[in-house]
Each structure stands twice: as structure tokens, then as C-alpha cells.
N, CA, C and O atoms as a Tripos MOL2 file, in Angstrom:
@<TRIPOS>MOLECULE
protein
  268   267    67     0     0
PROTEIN
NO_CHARGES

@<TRIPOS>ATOM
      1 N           7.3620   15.7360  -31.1080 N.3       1 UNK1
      2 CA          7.0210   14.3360  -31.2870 C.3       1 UNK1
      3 C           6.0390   14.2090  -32.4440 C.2       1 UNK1
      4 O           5.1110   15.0130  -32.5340 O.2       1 UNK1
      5 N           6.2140   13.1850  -33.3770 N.am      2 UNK2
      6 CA          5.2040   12.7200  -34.5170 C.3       2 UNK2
      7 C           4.1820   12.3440  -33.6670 C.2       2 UNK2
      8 O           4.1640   12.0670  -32.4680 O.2       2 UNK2
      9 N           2.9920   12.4080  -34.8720 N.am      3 UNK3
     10 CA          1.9170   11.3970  -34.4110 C.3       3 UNK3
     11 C           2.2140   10.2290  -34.2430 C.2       3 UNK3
     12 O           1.8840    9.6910  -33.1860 O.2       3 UNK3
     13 N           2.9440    9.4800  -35.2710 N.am      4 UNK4
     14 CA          3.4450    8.3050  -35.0780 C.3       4 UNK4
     15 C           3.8750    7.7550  -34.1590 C.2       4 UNK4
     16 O           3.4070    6.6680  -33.8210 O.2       4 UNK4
     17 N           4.8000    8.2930  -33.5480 N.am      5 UNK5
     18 CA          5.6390    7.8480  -31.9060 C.3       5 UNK5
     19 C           4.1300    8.4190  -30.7230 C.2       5 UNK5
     20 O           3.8440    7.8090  -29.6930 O.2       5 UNK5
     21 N           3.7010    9.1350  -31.0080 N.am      6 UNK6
     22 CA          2.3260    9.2730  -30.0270 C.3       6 UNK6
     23 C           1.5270    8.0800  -30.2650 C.2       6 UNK6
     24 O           1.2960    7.5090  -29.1990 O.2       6 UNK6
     25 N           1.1730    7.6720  -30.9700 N.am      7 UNK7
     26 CA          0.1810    6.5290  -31.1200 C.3       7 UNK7
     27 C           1.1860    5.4810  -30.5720 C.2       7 UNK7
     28 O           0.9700    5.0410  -29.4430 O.2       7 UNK7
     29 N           2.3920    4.9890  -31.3490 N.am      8 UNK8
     30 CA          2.9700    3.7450  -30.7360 C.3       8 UNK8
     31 C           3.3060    3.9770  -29.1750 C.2       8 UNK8
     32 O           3.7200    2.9340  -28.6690 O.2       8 UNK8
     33 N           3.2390    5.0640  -28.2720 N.am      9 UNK9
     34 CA          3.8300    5.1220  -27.2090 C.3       9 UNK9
     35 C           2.4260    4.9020  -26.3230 C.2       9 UNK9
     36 O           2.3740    4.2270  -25.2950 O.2       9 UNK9
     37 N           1.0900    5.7410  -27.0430 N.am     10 UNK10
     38 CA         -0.0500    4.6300  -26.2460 C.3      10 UNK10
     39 C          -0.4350    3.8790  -26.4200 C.2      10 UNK10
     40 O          -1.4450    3.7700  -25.7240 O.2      10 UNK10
     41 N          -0.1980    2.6180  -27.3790 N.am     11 UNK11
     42 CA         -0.5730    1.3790  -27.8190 C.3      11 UNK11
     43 C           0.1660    0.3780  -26.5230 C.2      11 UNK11
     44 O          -0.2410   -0.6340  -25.9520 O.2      11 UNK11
     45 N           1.5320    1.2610  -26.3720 N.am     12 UNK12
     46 CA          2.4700    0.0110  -25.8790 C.3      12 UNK12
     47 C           1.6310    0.7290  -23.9800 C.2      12 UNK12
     48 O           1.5830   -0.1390  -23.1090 O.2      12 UNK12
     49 N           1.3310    1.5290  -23.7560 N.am     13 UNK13
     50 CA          0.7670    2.1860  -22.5050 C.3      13 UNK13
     51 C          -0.5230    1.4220  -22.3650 C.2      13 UNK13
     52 O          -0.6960    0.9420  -21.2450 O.2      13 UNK13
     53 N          -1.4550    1.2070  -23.2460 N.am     14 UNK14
     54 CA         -2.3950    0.6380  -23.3020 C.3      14 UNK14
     55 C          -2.1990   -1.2130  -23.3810 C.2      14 UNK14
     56 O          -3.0920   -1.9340  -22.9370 O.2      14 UNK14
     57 N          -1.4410   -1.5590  -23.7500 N.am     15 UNK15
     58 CA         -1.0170   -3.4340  -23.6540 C.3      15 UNK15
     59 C          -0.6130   -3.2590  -22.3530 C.2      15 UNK15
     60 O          -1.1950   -4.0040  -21.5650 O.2      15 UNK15
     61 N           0.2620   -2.4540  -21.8370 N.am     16 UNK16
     62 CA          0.8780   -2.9780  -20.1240 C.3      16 UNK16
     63 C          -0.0100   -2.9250  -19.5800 C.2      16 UNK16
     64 O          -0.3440   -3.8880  -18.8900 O.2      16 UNK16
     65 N          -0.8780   -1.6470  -19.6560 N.am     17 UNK17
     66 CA         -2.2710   -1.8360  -18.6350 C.3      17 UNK17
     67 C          -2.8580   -3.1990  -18.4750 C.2      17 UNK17
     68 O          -2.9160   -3.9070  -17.4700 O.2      17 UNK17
     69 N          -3.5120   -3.5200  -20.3570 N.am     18 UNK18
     70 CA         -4.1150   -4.6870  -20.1100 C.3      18 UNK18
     71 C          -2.9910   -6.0460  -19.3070 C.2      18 UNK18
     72 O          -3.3770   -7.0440  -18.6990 O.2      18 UNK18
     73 N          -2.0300   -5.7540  -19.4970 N.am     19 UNK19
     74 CA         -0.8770   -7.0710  -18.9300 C.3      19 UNK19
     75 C          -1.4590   -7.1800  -17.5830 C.2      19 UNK19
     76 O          -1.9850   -8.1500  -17.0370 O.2      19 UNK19
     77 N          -1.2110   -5.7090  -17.0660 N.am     20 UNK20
     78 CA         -1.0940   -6.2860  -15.4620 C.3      20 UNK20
     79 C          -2.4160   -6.0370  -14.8610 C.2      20 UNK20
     80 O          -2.4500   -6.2430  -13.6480 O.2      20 UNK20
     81 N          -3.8210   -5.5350  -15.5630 N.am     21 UNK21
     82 CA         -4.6960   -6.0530  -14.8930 C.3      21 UNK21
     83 C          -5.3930   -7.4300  -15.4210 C.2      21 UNK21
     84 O          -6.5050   -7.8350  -15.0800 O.2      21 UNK21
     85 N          -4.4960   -8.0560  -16.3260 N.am     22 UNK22
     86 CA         -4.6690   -9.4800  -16.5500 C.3      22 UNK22
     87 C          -3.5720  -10.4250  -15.5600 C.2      22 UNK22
     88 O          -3.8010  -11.5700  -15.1720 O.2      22 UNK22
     89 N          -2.7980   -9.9200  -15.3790 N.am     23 UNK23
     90 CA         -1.4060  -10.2270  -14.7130 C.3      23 UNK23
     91 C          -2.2880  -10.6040  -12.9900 C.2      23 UNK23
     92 O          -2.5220  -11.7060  -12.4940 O.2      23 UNK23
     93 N          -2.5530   -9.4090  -12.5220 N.am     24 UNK24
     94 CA         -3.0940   -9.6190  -11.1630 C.3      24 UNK24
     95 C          -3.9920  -10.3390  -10.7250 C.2      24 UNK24
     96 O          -4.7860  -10.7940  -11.5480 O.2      24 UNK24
     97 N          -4.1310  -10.6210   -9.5160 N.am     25 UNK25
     98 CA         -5.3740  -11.4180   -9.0430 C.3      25 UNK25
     99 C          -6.3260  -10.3760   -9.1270 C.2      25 UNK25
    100 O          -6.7570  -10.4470   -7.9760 O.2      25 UNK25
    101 N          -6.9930   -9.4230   -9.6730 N.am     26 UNK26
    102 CA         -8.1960   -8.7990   -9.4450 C.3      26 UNK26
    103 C          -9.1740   -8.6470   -8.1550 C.2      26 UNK26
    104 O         -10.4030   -8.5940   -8.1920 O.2      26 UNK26
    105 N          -8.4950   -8.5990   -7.2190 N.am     27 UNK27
    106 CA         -9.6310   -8.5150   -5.7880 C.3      27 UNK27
    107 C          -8.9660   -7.1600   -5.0250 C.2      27 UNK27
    108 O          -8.4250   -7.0310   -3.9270 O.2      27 UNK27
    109 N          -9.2160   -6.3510   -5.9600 N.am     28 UNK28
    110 CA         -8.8230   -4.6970   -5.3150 C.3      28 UNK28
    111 C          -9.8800   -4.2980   -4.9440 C.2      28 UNK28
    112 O         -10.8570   -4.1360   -5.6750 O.2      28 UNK28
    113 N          -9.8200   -4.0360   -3.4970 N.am     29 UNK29
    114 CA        -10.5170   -3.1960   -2.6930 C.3      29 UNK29
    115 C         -10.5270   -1.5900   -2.5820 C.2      29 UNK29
    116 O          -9.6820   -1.0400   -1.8750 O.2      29 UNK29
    117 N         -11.5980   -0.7580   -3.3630 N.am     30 UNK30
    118 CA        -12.1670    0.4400   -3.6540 C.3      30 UNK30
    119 C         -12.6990    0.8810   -2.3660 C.2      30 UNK30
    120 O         -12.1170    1.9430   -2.1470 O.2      30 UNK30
    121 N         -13.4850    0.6340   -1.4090 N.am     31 UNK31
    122 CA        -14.5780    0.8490   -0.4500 C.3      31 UNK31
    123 C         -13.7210    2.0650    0.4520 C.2      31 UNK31
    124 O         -14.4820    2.8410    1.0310 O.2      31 UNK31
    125 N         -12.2200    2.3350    0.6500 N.am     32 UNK32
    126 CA        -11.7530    3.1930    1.2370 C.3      32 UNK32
    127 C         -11.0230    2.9350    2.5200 C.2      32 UNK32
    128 O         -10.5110    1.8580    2.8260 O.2      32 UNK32
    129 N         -11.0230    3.7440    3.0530 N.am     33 UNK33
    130 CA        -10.2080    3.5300    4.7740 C.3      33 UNK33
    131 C         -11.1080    2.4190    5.9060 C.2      33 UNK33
    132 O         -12.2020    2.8690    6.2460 O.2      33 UNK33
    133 N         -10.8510    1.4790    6.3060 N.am     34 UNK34
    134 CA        -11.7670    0.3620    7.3200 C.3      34 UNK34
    135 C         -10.9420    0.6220    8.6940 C.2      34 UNK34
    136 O          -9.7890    0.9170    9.0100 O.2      34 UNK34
    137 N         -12.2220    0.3390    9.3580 N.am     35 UNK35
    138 CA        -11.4410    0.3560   10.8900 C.3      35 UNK35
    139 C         -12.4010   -0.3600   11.3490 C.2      35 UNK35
    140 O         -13.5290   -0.4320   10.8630 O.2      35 UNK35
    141 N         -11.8310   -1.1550   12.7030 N.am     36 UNK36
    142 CA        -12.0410   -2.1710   13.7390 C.3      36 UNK36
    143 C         -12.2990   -3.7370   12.8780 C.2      36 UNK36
    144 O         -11.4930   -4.1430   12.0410 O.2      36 UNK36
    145 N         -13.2960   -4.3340   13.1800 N.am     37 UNK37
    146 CA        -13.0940   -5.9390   12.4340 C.3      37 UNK37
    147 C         -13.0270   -5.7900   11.3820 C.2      37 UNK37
    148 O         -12.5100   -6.8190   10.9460 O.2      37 UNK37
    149 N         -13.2860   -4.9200   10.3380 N.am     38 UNK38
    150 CA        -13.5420   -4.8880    8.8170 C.3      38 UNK38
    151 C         -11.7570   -4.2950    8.1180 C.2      38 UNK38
    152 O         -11.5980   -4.2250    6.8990 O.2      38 UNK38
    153 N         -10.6220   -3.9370    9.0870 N.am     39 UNK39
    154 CA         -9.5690   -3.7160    8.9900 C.3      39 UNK39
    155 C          -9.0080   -5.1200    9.4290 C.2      39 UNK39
    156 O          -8.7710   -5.4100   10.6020 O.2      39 UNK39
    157 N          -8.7880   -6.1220    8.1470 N.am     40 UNK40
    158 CA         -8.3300   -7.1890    8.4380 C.3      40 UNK40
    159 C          -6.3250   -7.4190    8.0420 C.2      40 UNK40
    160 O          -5.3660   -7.9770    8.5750 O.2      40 UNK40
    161 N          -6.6520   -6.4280    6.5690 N.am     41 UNK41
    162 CA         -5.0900   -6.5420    6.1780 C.3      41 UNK41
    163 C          -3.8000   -5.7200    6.8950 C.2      41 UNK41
    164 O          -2.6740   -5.4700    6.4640 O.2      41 UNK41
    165 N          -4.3790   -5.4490    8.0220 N.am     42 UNK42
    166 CA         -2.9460   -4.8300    8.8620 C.3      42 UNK42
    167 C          -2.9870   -5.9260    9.7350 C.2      42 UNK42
    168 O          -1.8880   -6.4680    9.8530 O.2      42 UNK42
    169 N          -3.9950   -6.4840   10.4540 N.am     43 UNK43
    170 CA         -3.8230   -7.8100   11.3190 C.3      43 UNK43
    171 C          -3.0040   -8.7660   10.2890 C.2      43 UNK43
    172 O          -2.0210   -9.1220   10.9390 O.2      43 UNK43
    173 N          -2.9370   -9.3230    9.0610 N.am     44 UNK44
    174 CA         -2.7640   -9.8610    8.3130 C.3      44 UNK44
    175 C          -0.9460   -9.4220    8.2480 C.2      44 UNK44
    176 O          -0.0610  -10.2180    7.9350 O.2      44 UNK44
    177 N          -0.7850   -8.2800    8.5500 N.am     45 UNK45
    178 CA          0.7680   -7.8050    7.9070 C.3      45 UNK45
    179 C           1.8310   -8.2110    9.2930 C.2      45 UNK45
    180 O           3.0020   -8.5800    9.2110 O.2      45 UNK45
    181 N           0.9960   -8.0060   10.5800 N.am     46 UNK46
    182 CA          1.6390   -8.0080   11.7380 C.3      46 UNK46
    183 C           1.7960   -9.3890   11.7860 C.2      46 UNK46
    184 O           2.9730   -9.6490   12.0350 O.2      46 UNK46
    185 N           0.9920  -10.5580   11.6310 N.am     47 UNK47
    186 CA          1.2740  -11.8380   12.0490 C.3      47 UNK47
    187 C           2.4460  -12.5160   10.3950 C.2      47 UNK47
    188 O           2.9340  -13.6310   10.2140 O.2      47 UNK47
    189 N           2.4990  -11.4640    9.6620 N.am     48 UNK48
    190 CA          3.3170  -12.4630    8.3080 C.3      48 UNK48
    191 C           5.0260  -11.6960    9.1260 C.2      48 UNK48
    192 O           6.1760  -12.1150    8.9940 O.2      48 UNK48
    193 N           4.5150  -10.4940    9.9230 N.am     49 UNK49
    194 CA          6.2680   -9.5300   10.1730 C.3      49 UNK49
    195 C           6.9330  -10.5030   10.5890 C.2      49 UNK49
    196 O           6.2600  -11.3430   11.1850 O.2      49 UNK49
    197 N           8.1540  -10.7330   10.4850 N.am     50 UNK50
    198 CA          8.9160  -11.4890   11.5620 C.3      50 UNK50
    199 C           8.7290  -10.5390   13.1200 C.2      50 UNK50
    200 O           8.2480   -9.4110   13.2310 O.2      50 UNK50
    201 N           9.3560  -11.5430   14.3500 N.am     51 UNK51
    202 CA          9.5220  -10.6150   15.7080 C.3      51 UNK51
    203 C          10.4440   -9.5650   15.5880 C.2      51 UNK51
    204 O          11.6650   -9.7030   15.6500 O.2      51 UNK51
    205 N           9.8390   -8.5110   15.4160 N.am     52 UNK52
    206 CA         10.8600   -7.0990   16.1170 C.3      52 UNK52
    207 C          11.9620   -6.8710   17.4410 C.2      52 UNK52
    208 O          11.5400   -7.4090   18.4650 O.2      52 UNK52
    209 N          12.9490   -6.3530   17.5610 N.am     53 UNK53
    210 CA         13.4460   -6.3090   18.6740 C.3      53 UNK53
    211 C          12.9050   -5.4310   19.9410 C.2      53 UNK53
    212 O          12.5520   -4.2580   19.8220 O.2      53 UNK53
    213 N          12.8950   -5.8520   20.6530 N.am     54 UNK54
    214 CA         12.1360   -4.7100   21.7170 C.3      54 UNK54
    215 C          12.7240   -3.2500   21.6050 C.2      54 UNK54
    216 O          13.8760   -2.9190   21.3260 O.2      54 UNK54
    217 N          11.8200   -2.6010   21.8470 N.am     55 UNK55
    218 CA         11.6660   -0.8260   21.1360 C.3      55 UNK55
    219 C          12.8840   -0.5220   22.7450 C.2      55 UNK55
    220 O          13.2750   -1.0790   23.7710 O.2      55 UNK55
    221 N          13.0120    0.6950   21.9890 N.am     56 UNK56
    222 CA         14.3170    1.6240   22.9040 C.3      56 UNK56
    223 C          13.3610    2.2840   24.2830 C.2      56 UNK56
    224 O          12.3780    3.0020   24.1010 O.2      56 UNK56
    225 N          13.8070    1.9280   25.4830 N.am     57 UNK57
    226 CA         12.9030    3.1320   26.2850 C.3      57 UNK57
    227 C          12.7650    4.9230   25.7920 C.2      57 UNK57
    228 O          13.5480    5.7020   25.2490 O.2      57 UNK57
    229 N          11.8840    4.9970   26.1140 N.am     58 UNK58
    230 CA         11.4280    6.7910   25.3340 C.3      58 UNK58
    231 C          11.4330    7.4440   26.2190 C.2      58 UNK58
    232 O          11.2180    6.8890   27.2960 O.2      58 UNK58
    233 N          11.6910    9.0120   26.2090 N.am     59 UNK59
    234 CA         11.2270    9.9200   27.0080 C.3      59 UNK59
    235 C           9.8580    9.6380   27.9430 C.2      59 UNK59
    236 O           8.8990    8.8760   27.8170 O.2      59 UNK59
    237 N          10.3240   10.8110   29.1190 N.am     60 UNK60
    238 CA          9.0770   10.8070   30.0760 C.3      60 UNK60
    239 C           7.6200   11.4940   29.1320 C.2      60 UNK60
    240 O           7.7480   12.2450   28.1650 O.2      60 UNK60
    241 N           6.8240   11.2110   29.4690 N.am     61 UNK61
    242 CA          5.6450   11.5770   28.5620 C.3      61 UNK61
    243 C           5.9350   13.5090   28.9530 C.2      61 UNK61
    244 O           6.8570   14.0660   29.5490 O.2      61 UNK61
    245 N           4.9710   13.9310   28.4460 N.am     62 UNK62
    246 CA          5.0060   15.8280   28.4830 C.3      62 UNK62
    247 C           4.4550   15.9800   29.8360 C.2      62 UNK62
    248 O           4.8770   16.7720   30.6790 O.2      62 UNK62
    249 N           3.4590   15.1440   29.9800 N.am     63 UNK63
    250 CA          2.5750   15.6980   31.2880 C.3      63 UNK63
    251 C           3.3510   15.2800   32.4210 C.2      63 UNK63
    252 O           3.0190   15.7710   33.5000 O.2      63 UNK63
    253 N           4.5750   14.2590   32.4000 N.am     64 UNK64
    254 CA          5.0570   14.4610   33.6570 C.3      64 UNK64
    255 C           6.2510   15.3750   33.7740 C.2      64 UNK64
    256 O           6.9090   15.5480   34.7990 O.2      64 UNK64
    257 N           6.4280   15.8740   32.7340 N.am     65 UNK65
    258 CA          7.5740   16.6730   32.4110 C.3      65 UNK65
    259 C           7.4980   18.4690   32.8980 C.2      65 UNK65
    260 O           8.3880   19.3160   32.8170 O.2      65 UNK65
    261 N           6.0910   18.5970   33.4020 N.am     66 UNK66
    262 CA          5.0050   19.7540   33.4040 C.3      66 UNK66
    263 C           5.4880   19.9890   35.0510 C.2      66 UNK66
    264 O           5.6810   21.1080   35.5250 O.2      66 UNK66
    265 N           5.6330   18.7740   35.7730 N.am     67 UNK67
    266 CA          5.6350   18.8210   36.8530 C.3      67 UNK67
    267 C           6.6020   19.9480   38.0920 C.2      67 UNK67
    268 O           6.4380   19.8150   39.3050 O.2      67 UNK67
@<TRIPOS>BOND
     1     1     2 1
     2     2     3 1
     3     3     4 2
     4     3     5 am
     5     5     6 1
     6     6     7 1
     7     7     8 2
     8     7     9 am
     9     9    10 1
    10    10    11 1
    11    11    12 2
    12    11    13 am
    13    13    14 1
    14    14    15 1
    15    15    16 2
    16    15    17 am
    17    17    18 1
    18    18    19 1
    19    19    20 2
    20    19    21 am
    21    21    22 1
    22    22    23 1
    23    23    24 2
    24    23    25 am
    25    25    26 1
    26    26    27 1
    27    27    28 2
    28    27    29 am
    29    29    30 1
    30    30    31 1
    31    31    32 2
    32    31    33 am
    33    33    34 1
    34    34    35 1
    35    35    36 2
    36    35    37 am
    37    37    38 1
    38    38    39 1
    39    39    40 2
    40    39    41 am
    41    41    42 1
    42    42    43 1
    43    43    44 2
    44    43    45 am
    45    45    46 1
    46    46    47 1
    47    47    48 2
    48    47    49 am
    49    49    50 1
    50    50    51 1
    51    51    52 2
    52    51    53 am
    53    53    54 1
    54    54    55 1
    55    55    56 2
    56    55    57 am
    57    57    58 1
    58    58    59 1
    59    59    60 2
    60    59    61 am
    61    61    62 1
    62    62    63 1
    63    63    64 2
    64    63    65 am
    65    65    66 1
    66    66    67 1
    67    67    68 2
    68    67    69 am
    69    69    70 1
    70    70    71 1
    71    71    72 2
    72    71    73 am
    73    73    74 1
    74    74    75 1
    75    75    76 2
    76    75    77 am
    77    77    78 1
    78    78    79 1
    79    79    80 2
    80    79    81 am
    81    81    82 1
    82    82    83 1
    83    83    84 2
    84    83    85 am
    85    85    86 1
    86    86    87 1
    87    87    88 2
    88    87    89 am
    89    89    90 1
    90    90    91 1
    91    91    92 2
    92    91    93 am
    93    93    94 1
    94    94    95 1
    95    95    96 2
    96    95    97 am
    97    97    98 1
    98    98    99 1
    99    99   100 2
   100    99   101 am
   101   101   102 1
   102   102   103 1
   103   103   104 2
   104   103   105 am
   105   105   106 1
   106   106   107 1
   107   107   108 2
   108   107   109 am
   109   109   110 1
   110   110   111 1
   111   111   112 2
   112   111   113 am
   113   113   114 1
   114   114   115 1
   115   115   116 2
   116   115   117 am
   117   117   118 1
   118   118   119 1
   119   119   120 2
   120   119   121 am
   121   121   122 1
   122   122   123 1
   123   123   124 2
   124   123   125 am
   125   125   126 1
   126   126   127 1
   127   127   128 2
   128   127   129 am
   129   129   130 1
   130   130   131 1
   131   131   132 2
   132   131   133 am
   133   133   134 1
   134   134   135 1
   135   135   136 2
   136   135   137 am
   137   137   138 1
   138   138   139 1
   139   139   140 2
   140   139   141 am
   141   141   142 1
   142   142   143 1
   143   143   144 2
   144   143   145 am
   145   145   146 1
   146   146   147 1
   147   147   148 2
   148   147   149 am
   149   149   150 1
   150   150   151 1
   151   151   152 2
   152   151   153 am
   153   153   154 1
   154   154   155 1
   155   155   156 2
   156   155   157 am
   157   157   158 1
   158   158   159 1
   159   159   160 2
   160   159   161 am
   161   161   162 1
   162   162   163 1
   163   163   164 2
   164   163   165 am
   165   165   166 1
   166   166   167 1
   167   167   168 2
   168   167   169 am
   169   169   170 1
   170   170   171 1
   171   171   172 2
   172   171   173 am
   173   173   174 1
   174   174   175 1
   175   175   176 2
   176   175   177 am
   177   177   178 1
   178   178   179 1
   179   179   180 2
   180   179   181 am
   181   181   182 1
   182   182   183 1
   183   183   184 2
   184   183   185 am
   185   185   186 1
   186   186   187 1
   187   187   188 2
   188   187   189 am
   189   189   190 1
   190   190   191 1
   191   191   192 2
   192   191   193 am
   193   193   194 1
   194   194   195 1
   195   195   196 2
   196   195   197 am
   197   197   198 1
   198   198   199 1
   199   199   200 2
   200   199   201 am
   201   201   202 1
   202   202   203 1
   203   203   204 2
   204   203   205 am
   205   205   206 1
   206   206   207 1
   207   207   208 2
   208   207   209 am
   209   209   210 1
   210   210   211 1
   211   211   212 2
   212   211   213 am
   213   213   214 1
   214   214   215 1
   215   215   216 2
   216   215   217 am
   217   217   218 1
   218   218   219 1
   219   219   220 2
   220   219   221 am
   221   221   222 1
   222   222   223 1
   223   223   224 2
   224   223   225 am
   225   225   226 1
   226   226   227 1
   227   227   228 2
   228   227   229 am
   229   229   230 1
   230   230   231 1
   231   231   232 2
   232   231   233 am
   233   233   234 1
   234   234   235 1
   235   235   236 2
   236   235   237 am
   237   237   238 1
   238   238   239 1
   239   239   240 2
   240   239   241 am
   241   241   242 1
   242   242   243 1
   243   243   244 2
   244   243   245 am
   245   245   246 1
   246   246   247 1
   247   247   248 2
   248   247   249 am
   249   249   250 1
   250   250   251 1
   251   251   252 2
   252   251   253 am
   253   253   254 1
   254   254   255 1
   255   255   256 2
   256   255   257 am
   257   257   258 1
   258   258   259 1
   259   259   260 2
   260   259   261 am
   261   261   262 1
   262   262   263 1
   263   263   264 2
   264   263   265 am
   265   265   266 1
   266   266   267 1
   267   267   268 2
@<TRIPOS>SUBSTRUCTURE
     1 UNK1         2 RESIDUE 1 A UNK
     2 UNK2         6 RESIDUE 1 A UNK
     3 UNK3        10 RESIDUE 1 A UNK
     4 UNK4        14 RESIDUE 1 A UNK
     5 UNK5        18 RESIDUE 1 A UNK
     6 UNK6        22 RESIDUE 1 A UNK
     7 UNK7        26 RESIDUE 1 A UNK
     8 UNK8        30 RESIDUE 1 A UNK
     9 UNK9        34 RESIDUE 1 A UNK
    10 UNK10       38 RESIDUE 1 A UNK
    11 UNK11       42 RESIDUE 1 A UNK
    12 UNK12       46 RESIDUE 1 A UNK
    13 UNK13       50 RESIDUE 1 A UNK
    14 UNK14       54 RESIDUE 1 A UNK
    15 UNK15       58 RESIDUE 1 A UNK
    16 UNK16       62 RESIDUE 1 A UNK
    17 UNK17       66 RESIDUE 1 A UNK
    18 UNK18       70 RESIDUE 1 A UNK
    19 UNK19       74 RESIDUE 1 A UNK
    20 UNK20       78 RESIDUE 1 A UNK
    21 UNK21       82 RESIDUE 1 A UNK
    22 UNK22       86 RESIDUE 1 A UNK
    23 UNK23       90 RESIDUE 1 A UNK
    24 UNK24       94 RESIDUE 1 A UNK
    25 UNK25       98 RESIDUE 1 A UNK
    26 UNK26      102 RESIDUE 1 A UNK
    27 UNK27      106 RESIDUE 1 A UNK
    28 UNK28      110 RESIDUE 1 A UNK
    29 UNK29      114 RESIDUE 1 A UNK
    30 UNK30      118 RESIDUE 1 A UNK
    31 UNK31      122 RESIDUE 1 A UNK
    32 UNK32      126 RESIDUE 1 A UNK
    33 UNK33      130 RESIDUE 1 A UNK
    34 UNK34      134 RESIDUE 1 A UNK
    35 UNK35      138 RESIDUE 1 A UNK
    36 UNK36      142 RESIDUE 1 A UNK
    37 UNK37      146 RESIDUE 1 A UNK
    38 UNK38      150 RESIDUE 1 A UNK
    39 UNK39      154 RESIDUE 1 A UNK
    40 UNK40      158 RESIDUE 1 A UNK
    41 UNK41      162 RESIDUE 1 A UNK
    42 UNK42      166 RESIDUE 1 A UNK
    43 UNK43      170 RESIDUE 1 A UNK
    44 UNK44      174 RESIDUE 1 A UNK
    45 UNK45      178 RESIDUE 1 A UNK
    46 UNK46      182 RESIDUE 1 A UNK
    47 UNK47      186 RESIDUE 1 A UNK
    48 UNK48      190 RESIDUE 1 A UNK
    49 UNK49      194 RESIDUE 1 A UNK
    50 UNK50      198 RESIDUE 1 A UNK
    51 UNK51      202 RESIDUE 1 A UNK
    52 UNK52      206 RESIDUE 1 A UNK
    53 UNK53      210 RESIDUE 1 A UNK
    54 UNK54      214 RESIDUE 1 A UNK
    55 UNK55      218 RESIDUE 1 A UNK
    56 UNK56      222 RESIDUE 1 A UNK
    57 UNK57      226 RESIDUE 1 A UNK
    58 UNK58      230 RESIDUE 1 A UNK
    59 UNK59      234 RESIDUE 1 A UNK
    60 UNK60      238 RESIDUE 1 A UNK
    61 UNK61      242 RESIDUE 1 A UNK
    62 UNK62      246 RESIDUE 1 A UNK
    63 UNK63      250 RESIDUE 1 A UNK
    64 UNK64      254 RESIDUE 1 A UNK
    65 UNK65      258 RESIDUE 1 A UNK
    66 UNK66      262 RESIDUE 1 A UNK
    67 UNK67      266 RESIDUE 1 A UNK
């Protein structure tokens, strides 16, 4: 590869970046893994799901299987 096609291939790498963090709403959350009230966007995903069909009955658990 030229220098040439190296430079134009991060110019055009460097504009999409700026696109889509101009593109986005900017409210990305860094802070990491949340749990209990501060884990709001899985409550958030379950009430947008449509209703699921009721799950298949499952096996007996292990511990009664021990018996």
C-alpha cells in the first residue's frame, strides 16, 4: 500500500468517526456493569418486548433427580 491510499483510508476512518459521534445522541454510559435500582435499561427492554409465549415445561431440577 502507498502512503497515499494510507492517509486517504484514515481521513475517510477519521470523518465516519466524527459522523457518528455527531450522528448519536451522546449519553453513553462508561460507569460499567449496574445492579439492583441503578440497572434501569433491562427493566426498560422487558416492558418495550412484546408478550412471550409461555416457556416449555423443563426437566425435574438435579436435586430431585438424586433421589
Amino acid at each position: 500500500m502507498s502512503n497515499r491510499s494510507i492517509i486517504i483510508m484514515v481521513l475517510i476512518l477519521i470523518g465516519a468517526t466524527a459522523y457518528l459521534l455527531l450522528k448519536g445522541d451522546g449519553n453513553v454510559d462508561m460507569s460499567g456493569e449496574k445492579h439492583g435500582a441503578e440497572a434501569t435499561q433491562a427493566e426498560d427492554t422487558k416492558k418495550d418486548a412484546p408478550a412471550a409465549a409461555p416457556a416449555a415445561p423443563t426437566a425435574a431440577p438435579a436435586a430431585d433427580a438424586k433421589k
